[in-house]
C-alpha atoms as an extended CHARMM CRD file, in Angstrom:
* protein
*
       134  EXT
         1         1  UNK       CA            -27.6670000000      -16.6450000000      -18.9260000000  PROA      1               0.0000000000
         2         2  UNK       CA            -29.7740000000      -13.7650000000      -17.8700000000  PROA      2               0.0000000000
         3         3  UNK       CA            -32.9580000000      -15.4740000000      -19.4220000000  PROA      3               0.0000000000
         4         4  UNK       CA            -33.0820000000      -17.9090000000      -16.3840000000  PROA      4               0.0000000000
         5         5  UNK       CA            -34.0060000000      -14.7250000000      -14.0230000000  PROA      5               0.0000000000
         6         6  UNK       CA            -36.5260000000      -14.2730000000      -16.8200000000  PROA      6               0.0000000000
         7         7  UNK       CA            -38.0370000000      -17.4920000000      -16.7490000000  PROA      7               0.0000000000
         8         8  UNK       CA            -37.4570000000      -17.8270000000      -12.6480000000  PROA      8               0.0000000000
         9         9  UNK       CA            -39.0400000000      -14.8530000000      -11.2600000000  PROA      9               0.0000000000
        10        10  UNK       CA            -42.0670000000      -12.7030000000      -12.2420000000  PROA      10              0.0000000000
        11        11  UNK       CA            -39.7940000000       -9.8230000000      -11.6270000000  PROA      11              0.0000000000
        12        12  UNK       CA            -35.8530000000       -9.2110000000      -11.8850000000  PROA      12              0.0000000000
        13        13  UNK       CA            -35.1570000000       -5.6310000000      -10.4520000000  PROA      13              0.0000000000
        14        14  UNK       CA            -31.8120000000       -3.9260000000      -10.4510000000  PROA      14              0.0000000000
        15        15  UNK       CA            -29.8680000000       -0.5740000000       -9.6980000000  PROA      15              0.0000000000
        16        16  UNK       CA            -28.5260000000        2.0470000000      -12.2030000000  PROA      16              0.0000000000
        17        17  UNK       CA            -24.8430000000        0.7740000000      -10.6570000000  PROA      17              0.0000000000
        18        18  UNK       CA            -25.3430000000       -2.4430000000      -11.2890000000  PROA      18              0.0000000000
        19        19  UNK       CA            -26.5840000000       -2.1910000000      -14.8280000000  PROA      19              0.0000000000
        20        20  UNK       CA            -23.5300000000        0.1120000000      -15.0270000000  PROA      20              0.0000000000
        21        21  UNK       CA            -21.3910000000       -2.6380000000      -14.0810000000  PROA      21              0.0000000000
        22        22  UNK       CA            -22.7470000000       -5.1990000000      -16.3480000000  PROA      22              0.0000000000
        23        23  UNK       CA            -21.0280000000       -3.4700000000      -19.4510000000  PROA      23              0.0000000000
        24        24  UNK       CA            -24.3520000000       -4.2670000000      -21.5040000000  PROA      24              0.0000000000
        25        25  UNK       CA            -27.9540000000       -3.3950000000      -22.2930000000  PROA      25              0.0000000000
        26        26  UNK       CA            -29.7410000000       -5.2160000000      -20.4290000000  PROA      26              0.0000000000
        27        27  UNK       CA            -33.1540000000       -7.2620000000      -21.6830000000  PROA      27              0.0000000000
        28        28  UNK       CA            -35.9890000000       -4.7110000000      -21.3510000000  PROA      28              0.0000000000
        29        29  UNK       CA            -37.4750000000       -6.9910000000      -18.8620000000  PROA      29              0.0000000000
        30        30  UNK       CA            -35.2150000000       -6.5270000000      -16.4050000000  PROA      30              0.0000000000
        31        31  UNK       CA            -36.6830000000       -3.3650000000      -14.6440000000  PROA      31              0.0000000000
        32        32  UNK       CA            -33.9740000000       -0.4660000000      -13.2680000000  PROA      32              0.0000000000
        33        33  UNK       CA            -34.4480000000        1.1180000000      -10.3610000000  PROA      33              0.0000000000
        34        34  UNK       CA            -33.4660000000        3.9460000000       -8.5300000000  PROA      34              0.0000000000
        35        35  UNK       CA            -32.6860000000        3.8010000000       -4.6410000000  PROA      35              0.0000000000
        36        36  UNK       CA            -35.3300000000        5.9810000000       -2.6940000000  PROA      36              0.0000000000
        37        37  UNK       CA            -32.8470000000        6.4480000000       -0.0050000000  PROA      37              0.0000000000
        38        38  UNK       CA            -29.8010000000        7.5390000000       -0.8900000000  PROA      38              0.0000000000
        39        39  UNK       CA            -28.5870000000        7.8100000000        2.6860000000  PROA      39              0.0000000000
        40        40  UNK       CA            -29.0620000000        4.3750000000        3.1800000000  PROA      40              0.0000000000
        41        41  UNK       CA            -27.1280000000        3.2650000000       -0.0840000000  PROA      41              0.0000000000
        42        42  UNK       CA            -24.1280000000        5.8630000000        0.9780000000  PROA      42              0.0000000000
        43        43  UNK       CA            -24.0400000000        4.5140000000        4.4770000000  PROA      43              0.0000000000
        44        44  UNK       CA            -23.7530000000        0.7870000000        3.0940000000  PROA      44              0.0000000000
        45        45  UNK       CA            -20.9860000000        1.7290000000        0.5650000000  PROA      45              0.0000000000
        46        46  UNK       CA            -18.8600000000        2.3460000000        4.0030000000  PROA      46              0.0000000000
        47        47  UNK       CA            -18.8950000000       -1.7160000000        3.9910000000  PROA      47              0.0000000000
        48        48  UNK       CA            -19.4960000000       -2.8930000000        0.0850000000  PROA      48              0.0000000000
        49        49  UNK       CA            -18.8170000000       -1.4400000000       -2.7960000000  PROA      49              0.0000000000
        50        50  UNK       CA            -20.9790000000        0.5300000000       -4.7820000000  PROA      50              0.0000000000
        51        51  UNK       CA            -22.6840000000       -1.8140000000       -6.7480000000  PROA      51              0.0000000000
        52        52  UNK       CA            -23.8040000000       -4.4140000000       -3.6910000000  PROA      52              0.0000000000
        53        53  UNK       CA            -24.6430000000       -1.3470000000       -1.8320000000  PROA      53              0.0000000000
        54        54  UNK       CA            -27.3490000000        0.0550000000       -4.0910000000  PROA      54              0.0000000000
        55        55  UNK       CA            -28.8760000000       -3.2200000000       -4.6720000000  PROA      55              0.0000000000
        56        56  UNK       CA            -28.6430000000       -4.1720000000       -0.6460000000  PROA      56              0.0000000000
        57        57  UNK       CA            -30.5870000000       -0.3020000000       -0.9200000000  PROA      57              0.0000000000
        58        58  UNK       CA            -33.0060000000       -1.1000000000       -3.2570000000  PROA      58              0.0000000000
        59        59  UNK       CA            -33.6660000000       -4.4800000000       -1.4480000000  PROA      59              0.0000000000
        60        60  UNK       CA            -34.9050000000       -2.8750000000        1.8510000000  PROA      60              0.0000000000
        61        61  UNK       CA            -37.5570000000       -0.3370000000       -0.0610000000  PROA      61              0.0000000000
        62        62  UNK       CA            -38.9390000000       -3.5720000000       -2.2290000000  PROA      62              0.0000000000
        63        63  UNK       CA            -40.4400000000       -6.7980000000       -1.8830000000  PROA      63              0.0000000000
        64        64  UNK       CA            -38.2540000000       -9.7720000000       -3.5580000000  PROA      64              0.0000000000
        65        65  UNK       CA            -37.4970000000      -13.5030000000       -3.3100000000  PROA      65              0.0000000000
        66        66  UNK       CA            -33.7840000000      -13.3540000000       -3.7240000000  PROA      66              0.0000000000
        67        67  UNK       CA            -31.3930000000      -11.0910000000       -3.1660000000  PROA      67              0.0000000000
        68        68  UNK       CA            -28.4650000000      -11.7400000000       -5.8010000000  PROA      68              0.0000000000
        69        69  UNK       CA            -24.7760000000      -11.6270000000       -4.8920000000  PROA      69              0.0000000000
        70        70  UNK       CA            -21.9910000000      -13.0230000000       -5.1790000000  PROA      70              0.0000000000
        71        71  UNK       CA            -19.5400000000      -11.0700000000       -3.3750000000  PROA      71              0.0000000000
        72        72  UNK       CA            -18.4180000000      -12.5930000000       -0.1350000000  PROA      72              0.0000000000
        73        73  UNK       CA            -18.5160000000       -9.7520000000        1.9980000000  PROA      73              0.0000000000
        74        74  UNK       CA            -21.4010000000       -8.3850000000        0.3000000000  PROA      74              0.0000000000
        75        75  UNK       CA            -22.8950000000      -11.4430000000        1.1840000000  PROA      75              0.0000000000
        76        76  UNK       CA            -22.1310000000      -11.6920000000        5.2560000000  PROA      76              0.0000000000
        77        77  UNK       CA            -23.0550000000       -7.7690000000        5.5990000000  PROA      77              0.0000000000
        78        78  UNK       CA            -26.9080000000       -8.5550000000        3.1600000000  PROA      78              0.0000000000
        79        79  UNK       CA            -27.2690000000      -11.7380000000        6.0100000000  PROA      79              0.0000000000
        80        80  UNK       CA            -26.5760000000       -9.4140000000        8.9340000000  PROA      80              0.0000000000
        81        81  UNK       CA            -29.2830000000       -7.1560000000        7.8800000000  PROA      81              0.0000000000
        82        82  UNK       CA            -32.1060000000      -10.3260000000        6.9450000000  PROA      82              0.0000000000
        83        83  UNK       CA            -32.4980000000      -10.5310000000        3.6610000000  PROA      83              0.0000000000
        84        84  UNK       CA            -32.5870000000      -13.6750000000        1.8680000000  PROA      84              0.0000000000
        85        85  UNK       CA            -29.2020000000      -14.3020000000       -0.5440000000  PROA      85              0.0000000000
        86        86  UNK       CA            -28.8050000000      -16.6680000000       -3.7310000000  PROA      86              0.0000000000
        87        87  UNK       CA            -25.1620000000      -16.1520000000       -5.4040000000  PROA      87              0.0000000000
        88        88  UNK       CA            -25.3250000000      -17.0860000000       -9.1290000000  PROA      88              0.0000000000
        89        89  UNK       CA            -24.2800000000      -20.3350000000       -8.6060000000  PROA      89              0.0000000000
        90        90  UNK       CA            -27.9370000000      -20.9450000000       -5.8480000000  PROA      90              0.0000000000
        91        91  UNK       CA            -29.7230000000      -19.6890000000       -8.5600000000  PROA      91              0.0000000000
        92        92  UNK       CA            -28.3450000000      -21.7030000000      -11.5240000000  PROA      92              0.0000000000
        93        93  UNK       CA            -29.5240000000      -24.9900000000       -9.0160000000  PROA      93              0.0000000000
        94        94  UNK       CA            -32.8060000000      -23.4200000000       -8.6250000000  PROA      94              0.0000000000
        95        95  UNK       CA            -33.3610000000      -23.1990000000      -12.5650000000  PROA      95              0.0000000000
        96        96  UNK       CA            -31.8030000000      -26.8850000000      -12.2950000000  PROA      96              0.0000000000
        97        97  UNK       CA            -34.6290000000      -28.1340000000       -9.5840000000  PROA      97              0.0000000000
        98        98  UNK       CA            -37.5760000000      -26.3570000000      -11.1390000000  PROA      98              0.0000000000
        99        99  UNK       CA            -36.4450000000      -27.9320000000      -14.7940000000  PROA      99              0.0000000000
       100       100  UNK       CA            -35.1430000000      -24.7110000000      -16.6160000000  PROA      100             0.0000000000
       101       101  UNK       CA            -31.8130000000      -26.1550000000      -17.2430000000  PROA      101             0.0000000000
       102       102  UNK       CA            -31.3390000000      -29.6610000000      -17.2730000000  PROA      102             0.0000000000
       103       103  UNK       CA            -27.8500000000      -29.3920000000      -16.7050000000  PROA      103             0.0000000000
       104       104  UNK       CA            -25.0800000000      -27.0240000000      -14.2410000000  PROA      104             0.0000000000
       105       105  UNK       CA            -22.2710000000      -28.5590000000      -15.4870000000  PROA      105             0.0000000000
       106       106  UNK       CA            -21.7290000000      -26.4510000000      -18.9120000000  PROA      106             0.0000000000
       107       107  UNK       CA            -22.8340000000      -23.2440000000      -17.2520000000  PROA      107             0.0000000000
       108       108  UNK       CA            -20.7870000000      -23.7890000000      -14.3460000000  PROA      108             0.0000000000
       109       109  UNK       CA            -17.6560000000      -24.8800000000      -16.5000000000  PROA      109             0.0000000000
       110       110  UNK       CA            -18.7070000000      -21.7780000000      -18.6210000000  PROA      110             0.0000000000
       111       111  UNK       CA            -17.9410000000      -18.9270000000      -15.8550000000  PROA      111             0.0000000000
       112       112  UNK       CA            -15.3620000000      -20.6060000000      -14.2380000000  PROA      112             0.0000000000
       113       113  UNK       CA            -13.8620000000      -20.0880000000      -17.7600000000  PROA      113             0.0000000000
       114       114  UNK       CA            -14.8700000000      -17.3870000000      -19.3210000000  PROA      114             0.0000000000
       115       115  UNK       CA            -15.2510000000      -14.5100000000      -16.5260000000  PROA      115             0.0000000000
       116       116  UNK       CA            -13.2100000000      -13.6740000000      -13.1640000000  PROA      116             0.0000000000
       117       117  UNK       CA            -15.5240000000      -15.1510000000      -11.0540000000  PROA      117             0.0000000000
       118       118  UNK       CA            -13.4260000000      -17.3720000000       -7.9750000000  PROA      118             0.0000000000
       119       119  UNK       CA            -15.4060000000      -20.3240000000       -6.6780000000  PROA      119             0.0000000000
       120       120  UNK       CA            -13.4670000000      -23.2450000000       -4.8930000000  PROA      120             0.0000000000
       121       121  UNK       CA            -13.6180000000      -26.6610000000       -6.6530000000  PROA      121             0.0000000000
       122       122  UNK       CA            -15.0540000000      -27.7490000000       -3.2460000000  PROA      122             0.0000000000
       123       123  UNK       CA            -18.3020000000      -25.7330000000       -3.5620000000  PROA      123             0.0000000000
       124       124  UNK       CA            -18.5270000000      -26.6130000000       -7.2080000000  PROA      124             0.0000000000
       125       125  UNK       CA            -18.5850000000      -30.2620000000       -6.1430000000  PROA      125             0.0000000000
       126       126  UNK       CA            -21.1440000000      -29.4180000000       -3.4850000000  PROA      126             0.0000000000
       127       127  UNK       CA            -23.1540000000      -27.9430000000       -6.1840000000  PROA      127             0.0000000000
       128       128  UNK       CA            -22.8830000000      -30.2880000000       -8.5130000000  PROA      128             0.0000000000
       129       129  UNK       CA            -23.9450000000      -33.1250000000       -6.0030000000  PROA      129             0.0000000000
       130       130  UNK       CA            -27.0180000000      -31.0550000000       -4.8740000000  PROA      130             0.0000000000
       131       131  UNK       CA            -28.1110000000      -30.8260000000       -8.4370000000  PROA      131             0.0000000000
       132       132  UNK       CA            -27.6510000000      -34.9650000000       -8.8760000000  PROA      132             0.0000000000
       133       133  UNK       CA            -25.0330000000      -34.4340000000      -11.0350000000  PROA      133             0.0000000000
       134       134  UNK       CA            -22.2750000000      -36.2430000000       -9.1520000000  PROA      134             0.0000000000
């Protein structure tokens, strides 16, 4: 599913921690980056983990659209600070509105059931009607 970064943005940039976390090489277009300000990342791990912090880091020293997470908290403390958020699911409906996918349905029903990731049935719904497909 990482293509649809690919064919969303011009750029996808990322951390050494999160390309850590991923478990997997990622595509050679996705560029890795190393927070500047390592201060600044070690200050933010006092509120997210490691991960979120180095790409809520990286996101203050670049210019981006989107700011990807998915991690509640993560989430609220990103907001508190400005900076625009899209979880995986806000970007799947983007790929939906601009015609990348034509469908959310299979990729949502895909990481519901094949990874860890906790969404409420509720928000899927909401999702799903946002992208006419309910």
């Amino acid at each position: 599913m990482l293509y649809i970064l690919n064919e969303l943005f011009s750029e996808v940039i990322t951390t050494h921690e999160i390309a850590k976390e991923f478990g997997m090489r990622l595509p050679a277009w996705v560029q890795i980056k190393k927070v500047k300000n390592s201060l600044l990342q070690k200050e933010f791990e006092n509120y997210v983990d490691i991960g979120e912090a180095s790409a809520i880091a990286l996101a203050s020293e670049n210019k981006f659209d989107y700011l990807v997470l998915d991690d509640a908290e993560a989430k609220k403390f990103a907001q508190k600070l400005g900076f625009p958020i899209k979880g995986t699911f806000g970007i799947l409906l983007i790929a939906k509105q601009r015609g990348v996918v034509s469908l959310l349905r299979p990729y949502i029903d895909w990481i519901i059931t094949h990874t860890n990731f906790r969404i409420s049935k509720t928000v899927v719904n909401q999702i799903l009607k946002d992208a006419g497909e309910m």
